[in-house]
C-alpha positions as CSV (number, residue, x, y, z in Angstrom):
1,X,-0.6,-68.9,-15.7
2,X,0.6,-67.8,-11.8
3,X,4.4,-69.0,-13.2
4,X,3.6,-66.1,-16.4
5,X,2.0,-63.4,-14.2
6,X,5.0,-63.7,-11.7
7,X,7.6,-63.7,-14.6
8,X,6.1,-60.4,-15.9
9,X,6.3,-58.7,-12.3
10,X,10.0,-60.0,-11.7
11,X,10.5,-58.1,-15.5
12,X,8.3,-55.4,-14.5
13,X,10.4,-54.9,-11.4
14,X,13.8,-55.3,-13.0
15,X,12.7,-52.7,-15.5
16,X,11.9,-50.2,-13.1
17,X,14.9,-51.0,-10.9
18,X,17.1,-50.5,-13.9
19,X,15.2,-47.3,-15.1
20,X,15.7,-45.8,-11.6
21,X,19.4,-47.0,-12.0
22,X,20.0,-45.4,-15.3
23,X,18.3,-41.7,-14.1
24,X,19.7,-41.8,-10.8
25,X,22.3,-39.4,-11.7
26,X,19.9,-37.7,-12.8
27,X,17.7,-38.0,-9.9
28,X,19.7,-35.5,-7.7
29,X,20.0,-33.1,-9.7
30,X,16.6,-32.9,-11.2
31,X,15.6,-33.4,-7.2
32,X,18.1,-30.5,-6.6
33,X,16.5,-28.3,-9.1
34,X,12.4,-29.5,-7.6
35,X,14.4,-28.3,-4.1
36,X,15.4,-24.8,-5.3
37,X,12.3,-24.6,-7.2
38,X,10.3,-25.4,-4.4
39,X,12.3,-23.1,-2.0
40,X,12.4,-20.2,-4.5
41,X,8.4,-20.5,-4.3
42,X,8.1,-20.8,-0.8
43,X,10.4,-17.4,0.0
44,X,7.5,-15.7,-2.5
45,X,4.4,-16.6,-1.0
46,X,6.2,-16.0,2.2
47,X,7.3,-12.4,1.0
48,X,3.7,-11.9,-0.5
49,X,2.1,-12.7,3.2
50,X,4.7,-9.8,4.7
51,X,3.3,-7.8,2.5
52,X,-0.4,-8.6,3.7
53,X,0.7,-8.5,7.0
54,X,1.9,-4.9,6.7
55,X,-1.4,-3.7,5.0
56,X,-3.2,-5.1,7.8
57,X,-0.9,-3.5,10.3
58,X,-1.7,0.1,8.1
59,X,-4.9,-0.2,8.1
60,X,-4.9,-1.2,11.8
61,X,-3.2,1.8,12.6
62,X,-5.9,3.9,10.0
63,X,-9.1,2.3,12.1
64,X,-7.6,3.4,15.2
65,X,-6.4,6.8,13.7
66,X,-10.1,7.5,12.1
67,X,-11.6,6.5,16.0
68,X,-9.9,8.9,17.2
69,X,-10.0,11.7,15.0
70,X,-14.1,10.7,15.1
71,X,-14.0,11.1,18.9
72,X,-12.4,14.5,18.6
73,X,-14.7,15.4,15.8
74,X,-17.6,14.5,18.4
75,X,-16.4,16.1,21.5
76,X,-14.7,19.9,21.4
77,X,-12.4,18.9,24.8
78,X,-10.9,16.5,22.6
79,X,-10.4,18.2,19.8
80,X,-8.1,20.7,21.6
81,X,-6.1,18.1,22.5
82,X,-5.4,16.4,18.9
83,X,-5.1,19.6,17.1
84,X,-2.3,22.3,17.0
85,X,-4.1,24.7,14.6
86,X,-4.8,28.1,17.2
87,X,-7.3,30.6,16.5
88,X,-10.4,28.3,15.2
89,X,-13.4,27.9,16.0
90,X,-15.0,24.6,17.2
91,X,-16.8,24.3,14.2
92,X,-13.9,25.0,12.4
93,X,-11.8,22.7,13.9
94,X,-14.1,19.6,13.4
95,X,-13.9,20.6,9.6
96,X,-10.3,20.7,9.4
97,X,-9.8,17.4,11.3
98,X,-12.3,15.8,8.9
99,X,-10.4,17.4,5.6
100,X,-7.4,15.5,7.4
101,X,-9.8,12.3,7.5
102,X,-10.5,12.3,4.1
103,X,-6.4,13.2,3.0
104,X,-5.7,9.9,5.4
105,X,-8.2,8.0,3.8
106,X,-6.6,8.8,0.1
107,X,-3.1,8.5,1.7
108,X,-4.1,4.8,2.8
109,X,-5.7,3.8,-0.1
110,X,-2.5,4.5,-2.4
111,X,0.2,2.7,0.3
112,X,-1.9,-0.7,0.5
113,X,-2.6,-0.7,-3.3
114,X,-5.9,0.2,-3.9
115,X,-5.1,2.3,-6.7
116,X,-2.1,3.9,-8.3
117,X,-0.2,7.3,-8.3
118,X,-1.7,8.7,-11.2
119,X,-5.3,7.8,-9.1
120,X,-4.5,9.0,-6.1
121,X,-3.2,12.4,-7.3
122,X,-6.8,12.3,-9.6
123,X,-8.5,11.9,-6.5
124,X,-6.2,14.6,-4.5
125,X,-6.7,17.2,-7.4
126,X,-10.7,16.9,-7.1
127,X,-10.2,17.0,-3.1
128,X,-7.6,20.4,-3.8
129,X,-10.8,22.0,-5.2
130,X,-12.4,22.3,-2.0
131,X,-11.8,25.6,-0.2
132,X,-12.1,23.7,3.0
133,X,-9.3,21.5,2.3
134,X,-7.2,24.2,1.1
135,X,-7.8,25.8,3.9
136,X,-6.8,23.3,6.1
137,X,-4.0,22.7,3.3
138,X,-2.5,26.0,3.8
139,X,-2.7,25.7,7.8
140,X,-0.7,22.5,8.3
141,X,2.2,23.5,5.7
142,X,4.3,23.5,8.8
143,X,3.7,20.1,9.7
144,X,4.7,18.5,6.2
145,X,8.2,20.2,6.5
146,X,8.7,18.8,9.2
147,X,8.5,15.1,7.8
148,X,12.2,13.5,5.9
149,X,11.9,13.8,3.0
150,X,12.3,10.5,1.7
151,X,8.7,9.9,3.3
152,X,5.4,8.6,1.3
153,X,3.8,11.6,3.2
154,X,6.3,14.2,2.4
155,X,6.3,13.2,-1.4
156,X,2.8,12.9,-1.7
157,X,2.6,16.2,0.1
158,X,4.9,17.8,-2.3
159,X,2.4,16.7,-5.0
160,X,-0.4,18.4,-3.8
161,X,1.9,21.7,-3.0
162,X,2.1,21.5,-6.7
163,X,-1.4,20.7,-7.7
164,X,-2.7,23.7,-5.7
165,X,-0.4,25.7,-6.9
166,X,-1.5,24.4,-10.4
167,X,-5.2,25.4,-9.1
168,X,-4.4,29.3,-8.3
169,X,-2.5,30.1,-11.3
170,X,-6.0,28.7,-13.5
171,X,-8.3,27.4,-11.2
172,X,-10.8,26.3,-14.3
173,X,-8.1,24.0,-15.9
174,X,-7.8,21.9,-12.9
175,X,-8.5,18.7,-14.6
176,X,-5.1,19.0,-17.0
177,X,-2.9,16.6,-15.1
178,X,0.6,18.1,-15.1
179,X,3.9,16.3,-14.6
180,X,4.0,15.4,-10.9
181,X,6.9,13.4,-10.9
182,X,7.0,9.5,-10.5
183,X,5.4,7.9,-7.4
184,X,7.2,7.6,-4.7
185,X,7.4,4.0,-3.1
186,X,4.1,2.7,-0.9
């Protein structure tokens, strides 16, 4: 019995050793094709944690944006020093740095892909309809035109230009979504 059981491994082995012969030019390229496979995978997942990185990095800067803009809200000093609008009141000026809070906040939301164009302009066409916001809207015109205009901000901007100018020509069909364009890139 040993002599049998040693016979069958010495086939066994030649079998495999002449298997591996036969596919070995095979191997290499099936072993290429597992490389490039591989590789192809590995430059996603790395491309996929840029992208993660660069959310975190936005909403990073966002956190330490919104501490800010919730000291100035806080203390009247400081809000003198973050804004440029003139002729305000105090009370006036907390409102419009918290109706550029809330803009941010919608801003942010759409770049790191918590919901889409056609969202974020639903959500900026319900924030149009407050006269605070437009008020604040109207003040900081200036400051949009002054972006390229190949910015997220300036587009987006642009968008809600047109949306409030949708709003004062029939302020009661607000909810019709016109044609804003396509959305720009996050």
């Amino acid at each position: 019995m040993p002599t049998q059981d040693s016979a069958v491994r010495s086939i066994g082995s030649a079998m495999v050793a002449g298997l591996a012969r036969l596919r070995s030019p095979f191997a290499r390229g099936t072993r290429r094709r597992n490389q490039d496979e591989f590789l192809a995978e590995l430059i996603r997942q790395v491309a996929r944690m840029a992208e993660e990185v660069h959310r975190a990095n936005l909403i990073q800067e966002y956190r330490i944006a919104m501490e800010q803009m919730d000291r100035t809200i806080d203390d009247p000093s400081l809000a003198d020093a973050r804004s440029t609008l003139g002729g305000i009141s105090e009370a006036k000026r907390r409102q419009m740095i918290f109706a550029n809070r809330q803009y941010a906040s919608l801003l942010l939301s759409y770049r790191i892909g918590t919901f889409g164009w056609r969202e974020l302009l639903g959500h900026l066409r319900i924030l149009c309809r407050n006269s605070l916001f437009a008020e604040y809207w109207d003040r900081t015109g200036e400051h949009r035109r002054s972006l390229p205009a190949d910015s997220l901000e300036r587009r987006v901007g642009e968008a809600v230009d047109s949306i409030m100018e949708e709003l004062s020509e029939d302020p009661d069909e607000w909810w019709i979504v016109g044609h804003l364009g396509e959305p720009p890139c996050p």
